[in-house]
C-alpha positions in Angstrom: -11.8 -15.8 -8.3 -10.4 -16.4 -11.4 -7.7 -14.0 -13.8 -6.0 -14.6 -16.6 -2.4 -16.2 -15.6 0.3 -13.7 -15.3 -1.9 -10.7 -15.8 -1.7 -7.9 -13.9 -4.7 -8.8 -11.6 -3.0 -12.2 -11.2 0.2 -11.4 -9.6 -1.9 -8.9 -7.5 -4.2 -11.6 -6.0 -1.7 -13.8 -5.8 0.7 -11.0 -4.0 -2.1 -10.8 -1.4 -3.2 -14.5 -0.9 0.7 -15.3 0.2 0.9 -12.6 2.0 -2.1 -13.5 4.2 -1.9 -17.1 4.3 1.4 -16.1 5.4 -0.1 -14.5 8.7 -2.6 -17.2 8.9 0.3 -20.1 8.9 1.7 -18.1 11.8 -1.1 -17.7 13.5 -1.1 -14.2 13.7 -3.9 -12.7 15.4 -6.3 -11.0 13.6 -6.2 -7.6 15.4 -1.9 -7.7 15.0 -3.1 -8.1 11.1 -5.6 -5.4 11.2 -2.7 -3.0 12.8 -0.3 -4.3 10.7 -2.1 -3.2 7.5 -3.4 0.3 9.2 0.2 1.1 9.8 1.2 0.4 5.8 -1.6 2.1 4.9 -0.8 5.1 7.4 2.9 5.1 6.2 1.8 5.0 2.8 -0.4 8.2 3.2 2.5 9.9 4.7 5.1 9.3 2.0 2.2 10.1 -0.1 1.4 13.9 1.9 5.1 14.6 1.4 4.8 14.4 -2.0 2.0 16.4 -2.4 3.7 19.3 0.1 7.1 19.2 -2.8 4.8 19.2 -5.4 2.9 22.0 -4.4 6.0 24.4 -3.3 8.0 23.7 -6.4 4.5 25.1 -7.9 4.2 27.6 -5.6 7.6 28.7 -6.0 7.2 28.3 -10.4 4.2 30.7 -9.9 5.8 33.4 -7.8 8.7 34.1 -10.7 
């Protein structure tokens, strides 16, 4: 796969290539990678729910007034 050096798609790729050779030089067993990136993921929906829940109360309380 091929993206223009230094674009934005670059750095991405090559954020994720590191990051899984990295678990591949360790020998990291594919289901400890799987759980690992289930849990970011998971984590990443939760900070993301929270936000949502302010959101919606600040609007809730805005609407109320």
């Amino acid at each position: 796969m091929y993206y223009k050096p230094y674009s934005q798609e670059w750095h991405r790729f090559r954020n994720l290539r590191e990051s899984l050779e990295a678990y591949l030089d360790e020998k990291i067993d594919p289901q400890d990678i799987v759980t690992d990136i289930l849990y970011i993921l998971e984590e990443r929906s939760h900070v993301a729910f929270a936000s949502y829940e302010q959101a919606e109360e600040l609007k809730n309380f805005l609407t109320d007034q």
